[in-house]
MITOR-898706 format. One record per residue (C-alpha): x negated, y negated, z; residue number from 1; chain. Coordinates in Angstrom, 2 decimals, padded with zeros to 5 digits. Layout:
// residues N
<px X | py Y | pz Z | seq NUM | mol A>;
...
// end
This chain:
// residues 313
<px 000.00 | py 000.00 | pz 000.00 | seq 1 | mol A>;
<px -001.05 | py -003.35 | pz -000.43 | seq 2 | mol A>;
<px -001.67 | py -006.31 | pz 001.26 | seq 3 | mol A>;
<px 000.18 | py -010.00 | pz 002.02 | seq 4 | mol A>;
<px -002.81 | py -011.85 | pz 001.91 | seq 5 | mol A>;
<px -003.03 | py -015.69 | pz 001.97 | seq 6 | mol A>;
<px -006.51 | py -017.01 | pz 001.07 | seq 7 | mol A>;
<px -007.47 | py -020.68 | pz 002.04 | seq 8 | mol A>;
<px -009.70 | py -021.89 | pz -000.93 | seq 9 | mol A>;
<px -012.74 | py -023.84 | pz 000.74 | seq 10 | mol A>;
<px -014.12 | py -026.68 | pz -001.36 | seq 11 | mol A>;
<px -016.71 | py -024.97 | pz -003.15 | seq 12 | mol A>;
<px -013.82 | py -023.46 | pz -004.71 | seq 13 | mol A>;
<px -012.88 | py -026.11 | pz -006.51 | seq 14 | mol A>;
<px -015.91 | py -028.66 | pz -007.69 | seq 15 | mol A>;
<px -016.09 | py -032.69 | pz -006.41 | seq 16 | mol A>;
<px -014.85 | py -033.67 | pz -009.95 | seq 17 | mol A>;
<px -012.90 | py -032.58 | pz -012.61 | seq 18 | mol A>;
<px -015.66 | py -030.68 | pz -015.40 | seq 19 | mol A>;
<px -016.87 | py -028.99 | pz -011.87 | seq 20 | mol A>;
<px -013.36 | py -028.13 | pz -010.96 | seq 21 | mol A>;
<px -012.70 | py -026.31 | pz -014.64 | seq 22 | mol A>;
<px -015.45 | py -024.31 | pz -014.32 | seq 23 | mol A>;
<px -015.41 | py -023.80 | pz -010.41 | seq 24 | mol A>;
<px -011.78 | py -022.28 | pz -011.29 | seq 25 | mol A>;
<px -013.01 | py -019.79 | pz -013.21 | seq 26 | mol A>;
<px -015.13 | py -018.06 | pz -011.26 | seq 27 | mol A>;
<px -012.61 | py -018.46 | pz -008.26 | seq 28 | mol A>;
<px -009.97 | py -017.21 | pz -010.09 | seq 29 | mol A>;
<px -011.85 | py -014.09 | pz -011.26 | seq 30 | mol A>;
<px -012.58 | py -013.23 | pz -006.88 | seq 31 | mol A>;
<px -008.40 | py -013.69 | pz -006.45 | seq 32 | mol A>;
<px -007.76 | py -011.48 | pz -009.06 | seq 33 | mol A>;
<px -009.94 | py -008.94 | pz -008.10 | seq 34 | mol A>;
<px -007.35 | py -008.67 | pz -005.09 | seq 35 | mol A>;
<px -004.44 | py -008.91 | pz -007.20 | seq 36 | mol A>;
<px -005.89 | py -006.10 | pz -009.51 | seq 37 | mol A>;
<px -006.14 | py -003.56 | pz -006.30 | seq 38 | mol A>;
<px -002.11 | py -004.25 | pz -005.82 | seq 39 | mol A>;
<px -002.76 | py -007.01 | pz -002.76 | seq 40 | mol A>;
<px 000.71 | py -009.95 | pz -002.66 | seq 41 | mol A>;
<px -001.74 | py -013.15 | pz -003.35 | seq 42 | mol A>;
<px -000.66 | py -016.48 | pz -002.05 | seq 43 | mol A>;
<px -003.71 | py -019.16 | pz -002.37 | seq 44 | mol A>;
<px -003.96 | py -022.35 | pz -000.71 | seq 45 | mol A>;
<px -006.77 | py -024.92 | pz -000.93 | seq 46 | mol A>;
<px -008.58 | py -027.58 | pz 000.38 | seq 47 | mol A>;
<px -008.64 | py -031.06 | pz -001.42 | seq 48 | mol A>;
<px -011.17 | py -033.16 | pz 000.06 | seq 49 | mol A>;
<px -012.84 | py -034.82 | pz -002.94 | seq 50 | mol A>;
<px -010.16 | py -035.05 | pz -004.98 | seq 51 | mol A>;
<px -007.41 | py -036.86 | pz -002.52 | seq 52 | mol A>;
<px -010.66 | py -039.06 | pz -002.58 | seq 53 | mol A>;
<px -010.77 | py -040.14 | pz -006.02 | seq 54 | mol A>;
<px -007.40 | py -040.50 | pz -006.21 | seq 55 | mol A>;
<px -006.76 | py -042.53 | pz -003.60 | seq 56 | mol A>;
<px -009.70 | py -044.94 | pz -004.62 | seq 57 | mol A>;
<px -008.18 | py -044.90 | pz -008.51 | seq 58 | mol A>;
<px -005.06 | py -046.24 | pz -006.44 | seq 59 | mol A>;
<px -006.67 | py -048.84 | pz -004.54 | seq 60 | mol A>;
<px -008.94 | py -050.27 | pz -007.05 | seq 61 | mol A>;
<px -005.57 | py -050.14 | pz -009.29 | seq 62 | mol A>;
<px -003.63 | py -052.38 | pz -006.64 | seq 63 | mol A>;
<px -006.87 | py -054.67 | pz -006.17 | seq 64 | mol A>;
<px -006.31 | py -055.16 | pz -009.66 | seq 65 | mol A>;
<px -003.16 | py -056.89 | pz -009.57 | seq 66 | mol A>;
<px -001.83 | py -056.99 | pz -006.50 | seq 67 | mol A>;
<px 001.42 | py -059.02 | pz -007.38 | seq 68 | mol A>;
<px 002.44 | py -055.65 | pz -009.82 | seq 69 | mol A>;
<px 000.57 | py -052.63 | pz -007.91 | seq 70 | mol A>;
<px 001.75 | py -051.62 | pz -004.71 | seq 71 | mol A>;
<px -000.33 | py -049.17 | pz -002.61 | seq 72 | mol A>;
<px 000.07 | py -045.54 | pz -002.84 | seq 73 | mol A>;
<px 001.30 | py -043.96 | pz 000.34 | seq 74 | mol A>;
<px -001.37 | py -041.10 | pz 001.41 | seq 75 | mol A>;
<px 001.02 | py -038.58 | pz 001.16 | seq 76 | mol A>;
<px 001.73 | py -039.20 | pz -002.50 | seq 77 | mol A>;
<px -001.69 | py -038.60 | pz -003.58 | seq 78 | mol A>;
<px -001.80 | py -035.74 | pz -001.29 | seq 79 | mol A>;
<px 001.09 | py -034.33 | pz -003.99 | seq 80 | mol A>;
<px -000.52 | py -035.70 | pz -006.86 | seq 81 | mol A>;
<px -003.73 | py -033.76 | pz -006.24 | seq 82 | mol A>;
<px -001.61 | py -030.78 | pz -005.29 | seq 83 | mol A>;
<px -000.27 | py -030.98 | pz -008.66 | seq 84 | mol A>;
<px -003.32 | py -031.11 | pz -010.53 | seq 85 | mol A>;
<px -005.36 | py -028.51 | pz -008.78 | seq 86 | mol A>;
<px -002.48 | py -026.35 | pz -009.04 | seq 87 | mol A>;
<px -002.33 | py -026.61 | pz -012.65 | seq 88 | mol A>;
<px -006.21 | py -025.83 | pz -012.82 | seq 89 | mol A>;
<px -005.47 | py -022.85 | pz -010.84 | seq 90 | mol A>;
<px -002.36 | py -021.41 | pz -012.39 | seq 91 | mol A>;
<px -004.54 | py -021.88 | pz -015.43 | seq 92 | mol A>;
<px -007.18 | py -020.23 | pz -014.55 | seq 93 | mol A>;
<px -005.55 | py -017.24 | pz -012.64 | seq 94 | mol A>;
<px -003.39 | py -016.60 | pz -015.88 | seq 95 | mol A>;
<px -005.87 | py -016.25 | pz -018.37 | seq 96 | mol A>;
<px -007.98 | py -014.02 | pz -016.15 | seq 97 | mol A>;
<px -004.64 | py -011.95 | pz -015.41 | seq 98 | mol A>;
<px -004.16 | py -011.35 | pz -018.92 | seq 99 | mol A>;
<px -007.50 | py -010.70 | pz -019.73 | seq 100 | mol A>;
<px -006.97 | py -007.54 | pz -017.70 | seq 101 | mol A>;
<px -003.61 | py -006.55 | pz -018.91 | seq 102 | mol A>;
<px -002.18 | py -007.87 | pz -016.10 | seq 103 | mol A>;
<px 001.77 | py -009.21 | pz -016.63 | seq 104 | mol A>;
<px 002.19 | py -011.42 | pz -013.39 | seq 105 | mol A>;
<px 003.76 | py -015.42 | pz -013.31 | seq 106 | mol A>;
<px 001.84 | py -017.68 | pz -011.26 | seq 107 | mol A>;
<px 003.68 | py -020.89 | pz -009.88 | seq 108 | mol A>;
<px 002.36 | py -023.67 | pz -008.04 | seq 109 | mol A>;
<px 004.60 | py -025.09 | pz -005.37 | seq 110 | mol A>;
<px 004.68 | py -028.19 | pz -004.26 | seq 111 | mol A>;
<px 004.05 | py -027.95 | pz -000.52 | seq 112 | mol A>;
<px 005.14 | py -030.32 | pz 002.85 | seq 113 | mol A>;
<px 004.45 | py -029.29 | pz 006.18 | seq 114 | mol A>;
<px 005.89 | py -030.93 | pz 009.12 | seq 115 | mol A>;
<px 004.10 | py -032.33 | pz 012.10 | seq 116 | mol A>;
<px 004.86 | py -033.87 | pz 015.08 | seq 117 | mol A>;
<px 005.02 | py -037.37 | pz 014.89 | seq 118 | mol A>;
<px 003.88 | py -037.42 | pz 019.13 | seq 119 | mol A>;
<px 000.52 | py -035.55 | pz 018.08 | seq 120 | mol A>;
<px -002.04 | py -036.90 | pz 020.11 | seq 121 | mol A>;
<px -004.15 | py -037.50 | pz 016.48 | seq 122 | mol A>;
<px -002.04 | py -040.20 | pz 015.76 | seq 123 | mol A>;
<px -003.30 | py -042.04 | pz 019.05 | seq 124 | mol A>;
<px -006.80 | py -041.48 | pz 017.28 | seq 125 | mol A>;
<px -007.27 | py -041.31 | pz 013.78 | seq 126 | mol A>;
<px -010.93 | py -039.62 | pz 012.67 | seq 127 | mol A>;
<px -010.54 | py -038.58 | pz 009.48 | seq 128 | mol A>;
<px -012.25 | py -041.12 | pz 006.63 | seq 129 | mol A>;
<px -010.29 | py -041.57 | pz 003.30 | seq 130 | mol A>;
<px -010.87 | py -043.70 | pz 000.42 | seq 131 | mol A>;
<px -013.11 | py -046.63 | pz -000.87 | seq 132 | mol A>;
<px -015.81 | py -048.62 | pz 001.27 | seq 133 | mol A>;
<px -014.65 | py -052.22 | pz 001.83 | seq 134 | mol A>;
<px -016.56 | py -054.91 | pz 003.18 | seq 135 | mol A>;
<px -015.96 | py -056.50 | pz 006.45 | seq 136 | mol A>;
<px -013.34 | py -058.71 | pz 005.35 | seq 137 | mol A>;
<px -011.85 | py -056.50 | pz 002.90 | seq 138 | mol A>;
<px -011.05 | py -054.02 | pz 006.16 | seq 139 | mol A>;
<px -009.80 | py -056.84 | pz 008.39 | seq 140 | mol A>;
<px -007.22 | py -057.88 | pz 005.49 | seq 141 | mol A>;
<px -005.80 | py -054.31 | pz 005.44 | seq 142 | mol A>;
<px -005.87 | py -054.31 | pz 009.36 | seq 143 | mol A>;
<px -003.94 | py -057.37 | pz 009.35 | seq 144 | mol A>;
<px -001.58 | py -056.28 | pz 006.17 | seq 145 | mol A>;
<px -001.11 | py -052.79 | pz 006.27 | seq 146 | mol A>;
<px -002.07 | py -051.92 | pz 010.06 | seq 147 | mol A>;
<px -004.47 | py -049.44 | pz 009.05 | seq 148 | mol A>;
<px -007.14 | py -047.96 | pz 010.83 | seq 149 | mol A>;
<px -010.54 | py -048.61 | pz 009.90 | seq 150 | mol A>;
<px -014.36 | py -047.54 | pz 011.24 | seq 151 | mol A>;
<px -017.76 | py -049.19 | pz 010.39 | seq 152 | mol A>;
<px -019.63 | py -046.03 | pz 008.49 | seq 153 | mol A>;
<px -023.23 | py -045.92 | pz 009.08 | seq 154 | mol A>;
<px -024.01 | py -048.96 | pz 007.77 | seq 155 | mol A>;
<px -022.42 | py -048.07 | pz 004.31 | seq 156 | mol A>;
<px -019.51 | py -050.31 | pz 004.80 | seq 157 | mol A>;
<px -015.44 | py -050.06 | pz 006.23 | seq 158 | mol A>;
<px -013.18 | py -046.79 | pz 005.55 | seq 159 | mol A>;
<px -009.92 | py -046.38 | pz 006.71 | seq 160 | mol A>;
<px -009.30 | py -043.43 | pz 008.67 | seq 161 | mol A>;
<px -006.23 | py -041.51 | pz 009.57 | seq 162 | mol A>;
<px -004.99 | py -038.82 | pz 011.97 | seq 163 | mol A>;
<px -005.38 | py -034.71 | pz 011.43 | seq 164 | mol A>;
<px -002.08 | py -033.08 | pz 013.23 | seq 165 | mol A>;
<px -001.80 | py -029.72 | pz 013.77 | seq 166 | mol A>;
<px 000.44 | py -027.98 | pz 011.58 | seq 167 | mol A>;
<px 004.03 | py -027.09 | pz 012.40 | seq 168 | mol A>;
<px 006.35 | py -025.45 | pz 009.79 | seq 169 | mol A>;
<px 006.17 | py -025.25 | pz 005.83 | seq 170 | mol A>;
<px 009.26 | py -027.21 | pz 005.15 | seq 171 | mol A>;
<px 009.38 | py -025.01 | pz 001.18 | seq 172 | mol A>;
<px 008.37 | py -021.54 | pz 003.20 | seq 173 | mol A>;
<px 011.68 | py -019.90 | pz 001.68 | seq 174 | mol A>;
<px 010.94 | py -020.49 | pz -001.61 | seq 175 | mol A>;
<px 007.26 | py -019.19 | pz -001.49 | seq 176 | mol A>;
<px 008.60 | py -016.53 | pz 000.06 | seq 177 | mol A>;
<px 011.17 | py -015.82 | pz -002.54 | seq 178 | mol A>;
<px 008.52 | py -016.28 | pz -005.10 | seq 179 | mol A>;
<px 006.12 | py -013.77 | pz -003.13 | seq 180 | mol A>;
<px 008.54 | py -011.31 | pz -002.96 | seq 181 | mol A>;
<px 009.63 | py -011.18 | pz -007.00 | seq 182 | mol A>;
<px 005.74 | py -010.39 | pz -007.49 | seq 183 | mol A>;
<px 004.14 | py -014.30 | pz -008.26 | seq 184 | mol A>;
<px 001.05 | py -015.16 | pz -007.55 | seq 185 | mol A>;
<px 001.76 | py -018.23 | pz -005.45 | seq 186 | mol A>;
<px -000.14 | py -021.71 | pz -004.94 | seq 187 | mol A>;
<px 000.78 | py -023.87 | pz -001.81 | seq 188 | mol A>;
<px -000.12 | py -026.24 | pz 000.59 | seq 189 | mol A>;
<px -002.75 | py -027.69 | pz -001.24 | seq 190 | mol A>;
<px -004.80 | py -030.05 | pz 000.88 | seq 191 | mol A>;
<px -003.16 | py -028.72 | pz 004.07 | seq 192 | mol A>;
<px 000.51 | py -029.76 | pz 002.59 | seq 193 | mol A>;
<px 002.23 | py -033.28 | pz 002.54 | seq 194 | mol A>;
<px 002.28 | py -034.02 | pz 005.82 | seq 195 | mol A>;
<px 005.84 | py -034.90 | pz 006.89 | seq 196 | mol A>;
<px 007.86 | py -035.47 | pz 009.71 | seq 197 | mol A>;
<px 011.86 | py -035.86 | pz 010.21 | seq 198 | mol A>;
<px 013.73 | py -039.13 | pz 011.04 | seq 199 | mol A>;
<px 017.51 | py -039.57 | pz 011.17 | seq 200 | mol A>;
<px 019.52 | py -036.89 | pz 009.90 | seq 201 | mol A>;
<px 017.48 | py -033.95 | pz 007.68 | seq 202 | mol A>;
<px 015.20 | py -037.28 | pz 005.79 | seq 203 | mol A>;
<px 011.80 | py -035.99 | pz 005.96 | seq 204 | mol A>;
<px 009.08 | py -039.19 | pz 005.86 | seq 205 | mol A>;
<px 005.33 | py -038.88 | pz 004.69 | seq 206 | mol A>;
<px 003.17 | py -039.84 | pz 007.36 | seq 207 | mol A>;
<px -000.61 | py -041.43 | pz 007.05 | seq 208 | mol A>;
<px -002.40 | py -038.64 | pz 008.06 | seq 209 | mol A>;
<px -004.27 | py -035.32 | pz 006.27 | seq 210 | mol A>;
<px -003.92 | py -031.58 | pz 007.39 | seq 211 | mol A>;
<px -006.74 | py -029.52 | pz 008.03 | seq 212 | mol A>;
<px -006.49 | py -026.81 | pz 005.47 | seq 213 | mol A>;
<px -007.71 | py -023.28 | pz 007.76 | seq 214 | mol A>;
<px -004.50 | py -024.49 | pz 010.31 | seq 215 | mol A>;
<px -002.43 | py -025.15 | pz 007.55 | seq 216 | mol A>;
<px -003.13 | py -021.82 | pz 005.49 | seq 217 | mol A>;
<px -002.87 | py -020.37 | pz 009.47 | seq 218 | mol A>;
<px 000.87 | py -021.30 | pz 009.23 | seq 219 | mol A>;
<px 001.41 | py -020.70 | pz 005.97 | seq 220 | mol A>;
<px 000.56 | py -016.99 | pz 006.49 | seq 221 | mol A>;
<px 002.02 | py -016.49 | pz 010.30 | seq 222 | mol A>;
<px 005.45 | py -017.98 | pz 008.41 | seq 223 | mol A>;
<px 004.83 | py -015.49 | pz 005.80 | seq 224 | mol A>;
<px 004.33 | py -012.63 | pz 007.98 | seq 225 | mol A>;
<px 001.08 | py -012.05 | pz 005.90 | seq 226 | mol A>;
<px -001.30 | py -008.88 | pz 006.95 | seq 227 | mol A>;
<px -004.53 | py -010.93 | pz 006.19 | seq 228 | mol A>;
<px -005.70 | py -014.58 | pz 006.21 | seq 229 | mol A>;
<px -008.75 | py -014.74 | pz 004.27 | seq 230 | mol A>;
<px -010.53 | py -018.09 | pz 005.28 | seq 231 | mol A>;
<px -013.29 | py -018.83 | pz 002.05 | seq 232 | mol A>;
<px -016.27 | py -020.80 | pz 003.04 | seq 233 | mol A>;
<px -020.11 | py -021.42 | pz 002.07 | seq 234 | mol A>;
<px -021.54 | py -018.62 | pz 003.68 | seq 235 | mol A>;
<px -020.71 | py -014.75 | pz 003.78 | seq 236 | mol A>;
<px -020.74 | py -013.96 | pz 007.60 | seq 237 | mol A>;
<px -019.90 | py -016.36 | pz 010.77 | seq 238 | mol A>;
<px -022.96 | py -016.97 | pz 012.69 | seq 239 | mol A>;
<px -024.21 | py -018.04 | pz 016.34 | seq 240 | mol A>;
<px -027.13 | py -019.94 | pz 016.77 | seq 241 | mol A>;
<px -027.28 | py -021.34 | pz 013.23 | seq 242 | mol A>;
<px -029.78 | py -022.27 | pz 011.13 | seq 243 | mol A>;
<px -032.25 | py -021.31 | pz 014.66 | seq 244 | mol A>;
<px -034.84 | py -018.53 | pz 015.02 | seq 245 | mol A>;
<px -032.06 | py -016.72 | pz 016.87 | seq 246 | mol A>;
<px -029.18 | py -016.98 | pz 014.41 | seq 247 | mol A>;
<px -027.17 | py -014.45 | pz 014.55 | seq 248 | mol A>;
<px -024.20 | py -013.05 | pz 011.78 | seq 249 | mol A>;
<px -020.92 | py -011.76 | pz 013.39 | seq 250 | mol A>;
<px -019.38 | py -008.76 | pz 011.84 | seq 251 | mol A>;
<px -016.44 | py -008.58 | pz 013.94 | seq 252 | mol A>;
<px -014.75 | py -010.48 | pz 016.96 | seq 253 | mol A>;
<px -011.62 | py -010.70 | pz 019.09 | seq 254 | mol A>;
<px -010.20 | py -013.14 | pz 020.12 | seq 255 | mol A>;
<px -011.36 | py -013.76 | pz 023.36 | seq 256 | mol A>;
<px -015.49 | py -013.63 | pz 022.12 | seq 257 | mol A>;
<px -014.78 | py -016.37 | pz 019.82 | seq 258 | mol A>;
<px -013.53 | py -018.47 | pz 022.35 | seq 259 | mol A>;
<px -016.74 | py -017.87 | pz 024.13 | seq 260 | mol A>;
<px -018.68 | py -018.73 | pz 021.62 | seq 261 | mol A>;
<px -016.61 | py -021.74 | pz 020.70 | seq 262 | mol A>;
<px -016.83 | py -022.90 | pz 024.08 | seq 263 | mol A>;
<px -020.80 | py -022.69 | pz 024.05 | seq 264 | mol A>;
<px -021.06 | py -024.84 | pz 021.18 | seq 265 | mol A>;
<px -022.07 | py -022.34 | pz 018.31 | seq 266 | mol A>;
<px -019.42 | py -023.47 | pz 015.54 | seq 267 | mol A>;
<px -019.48 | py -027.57 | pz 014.34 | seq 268 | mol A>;
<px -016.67 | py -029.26 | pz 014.44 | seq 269 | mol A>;
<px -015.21 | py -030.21 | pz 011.02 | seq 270 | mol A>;
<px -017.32 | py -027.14 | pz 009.81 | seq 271 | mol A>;
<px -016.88 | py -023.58 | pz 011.10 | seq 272 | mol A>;
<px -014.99 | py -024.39 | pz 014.13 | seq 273 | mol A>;
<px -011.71 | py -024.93 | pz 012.84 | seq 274 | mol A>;
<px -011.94 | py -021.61 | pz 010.40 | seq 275 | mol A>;
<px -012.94 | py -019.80 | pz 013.48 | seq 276 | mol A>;
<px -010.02 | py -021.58 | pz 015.72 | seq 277 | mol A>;
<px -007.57 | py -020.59 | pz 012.45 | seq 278 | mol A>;
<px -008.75 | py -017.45 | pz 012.69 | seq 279 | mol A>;
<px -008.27 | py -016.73 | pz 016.06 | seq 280 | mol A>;
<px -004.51 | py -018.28 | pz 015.76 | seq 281 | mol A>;
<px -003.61 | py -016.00 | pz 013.13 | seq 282 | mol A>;
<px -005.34 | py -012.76 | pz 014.98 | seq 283 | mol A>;
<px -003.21 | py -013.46 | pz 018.17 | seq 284 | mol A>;
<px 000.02 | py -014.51 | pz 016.69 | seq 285 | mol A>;
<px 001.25 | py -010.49 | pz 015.50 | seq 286 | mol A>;
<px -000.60 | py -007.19 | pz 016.51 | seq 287 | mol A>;
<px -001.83 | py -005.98 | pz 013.33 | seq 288 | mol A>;
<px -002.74 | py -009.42 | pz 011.74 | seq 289 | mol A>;
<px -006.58 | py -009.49 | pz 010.31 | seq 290 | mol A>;
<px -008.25 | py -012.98 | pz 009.56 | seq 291 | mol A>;
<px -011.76 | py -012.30 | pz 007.86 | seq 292 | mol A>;
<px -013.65 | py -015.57 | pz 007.26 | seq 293 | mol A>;
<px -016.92 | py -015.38 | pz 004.09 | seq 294 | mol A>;
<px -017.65 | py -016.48 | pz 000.52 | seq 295 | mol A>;
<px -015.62 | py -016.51 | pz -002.34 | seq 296 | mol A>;
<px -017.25 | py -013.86 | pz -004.16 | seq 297 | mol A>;
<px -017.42 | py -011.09 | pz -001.36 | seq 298 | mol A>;
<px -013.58 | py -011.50 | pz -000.30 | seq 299 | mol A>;
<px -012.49 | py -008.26 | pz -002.28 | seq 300 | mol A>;
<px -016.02 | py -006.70 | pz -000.15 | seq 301 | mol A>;
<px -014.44 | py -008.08 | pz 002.91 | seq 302 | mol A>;
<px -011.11 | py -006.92 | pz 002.36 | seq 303 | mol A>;
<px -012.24 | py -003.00 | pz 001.98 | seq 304 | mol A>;
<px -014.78 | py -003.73 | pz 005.42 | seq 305 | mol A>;
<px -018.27 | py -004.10 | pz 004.00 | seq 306 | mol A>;
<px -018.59 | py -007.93 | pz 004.74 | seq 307 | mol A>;
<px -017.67 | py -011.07 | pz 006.19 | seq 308 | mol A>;
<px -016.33 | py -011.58 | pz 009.69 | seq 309 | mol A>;
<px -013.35 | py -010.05 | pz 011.03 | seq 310 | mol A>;
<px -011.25 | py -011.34 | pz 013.61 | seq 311 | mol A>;
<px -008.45 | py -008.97 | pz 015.48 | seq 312 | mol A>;
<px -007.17 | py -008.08 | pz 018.63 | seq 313 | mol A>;
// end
């Protein structure tokens, strides 16, 4: 029998523009459908760091432009615009492989918001950096215009920064599911979803703020009641010590040892720790549930037990 596996797509996945992205694509799309060849239920969703990035600058240099005809583009709508185009990179790319192989399966690319709490402490205190550099004065008029956010970055200039909430439903989870179960190869959540949150009556409003993908692929697979999460990164095993004389690659873990480690400091924040903290979510949330975190290319390996790091109870 097969799997319900969701994979979360790390950014070296995808490329930082969009000739790296087309061929990125192919080689990630040959990895999925190495899974999808051995009879595994595929849902993939994906980071989109650089590309929310260069969207949201074309955006801003577009309203600097002409201010008195551009408005600005609300973070959450380029969150769904680079959905969109990623997706149809990867639907692309995962069809032509498929058929290369004699393999008769649709591939749809959904257009994914996930609801958070609008009283998540990471609205209190926005980290994450998105967008252009502005000068000094260029960050005090959007301070004083649009209340945003901003931090001083090393010297380079002003960013605006805005909150990461956790994760709390997939507001399209039935229709992925429906999709899943009539045998697509599904694409969601891209960029960790639209993040969303309800107001009066069922009006769902985008909020300034970006999901981490790992929790967001977490939820996306618990609400899926998915066997595996597969979390895709830049190296093949977890590690302690890292990059020291002492390093040392994790084949396995429960739950409770990757706390310990997390709590000594091995995994960096905005790194490995919130794969590992995804992981360990996912493990814990249904006896039976696997999360294996390594690279891209040894995911069908990991799947069958021969790499990567496995999380489970």
């Amino acid at each position: 029998m097969g799997k319900r596996i969701v994979i979360a797509l790390g950014g070296n996945a995808l490329g930082n523009n969009l000739p790296e992205q087309m061929v990125a694509v192919k080689q990630t799309a040959r990895a999925i459908v190495d899974l999808i060849q051995e009879g595994h239920q595929v849902v993939i969703a994906h980071g989109n760091g650089p590309q929310v990035g260069m969207i949201q600058k074309a955006m801003t240099e577009l309203t600097r432009s002409d201010p008195d005809k551009y408005i600005p583009c609300p973070l959450s709508v380029c969150v769904a615009m680079s959905q969109g185009y990623i997706g149809y990179d990867l639907q692309n790319g995962l069809r032509e492989e498929m058929l290369d192989r004699g393999i008769s399966k649709g591939v749809a690319t959904v257009l994914t918001q996930v609801e958070v709490d609008p009283d998540d402490p990471a609205f209190r205190c926005p980290t994450k950096p998105i967008g252009a550099f502005m000068t000094r004065e260029e960050a005090e008029r959007m301070v004083a215009e649009r209340g945003y956010d901003v931090i001083e970055d090393a010297g380079r200039g002003y960013r605006r920064v805005v909150a990461s909430p956790r994760p709390q439903s997939i507001v399209e989870i039935e229709s992925i599911r429906d999709m899943v179960e009539a045998g697509l190869v599904v694409v969601a959540c891209g960029g960790g979803g639209i993040p969303v949150f309800k107001t009066e009556g069922h009006h769902l409003k985008g909020a300034a703020a970006v999901i981490d993908k790992d929790f967001a692929s977490c939820t996306l697979a618990q609400q899926l009641d998915a066997d595996c999460l597969i979390i895709l990164t830049a190296v093949e095993k977890v590690a302690v010590h890292f990059g020291k004389p002492e390093q040392k690659w994790l084949d396995r873990l429960t739950p409770d040892q990757a706390r310990i480690y997390m709590g000594e400091g091995h995994f960096a924040p905005g790194s490995m720790l919130p794969k590992v903290q995804a992981a360990v979510q996912f493990a814990e949330s249904k006896p039976g549930r696997t999360a294996l975190i390594t690279l891209l290319e040894k995911a069908k390996d990991g799947i069958a037990g021969r790499t990567g790091t496995v999380i489970s109870l």
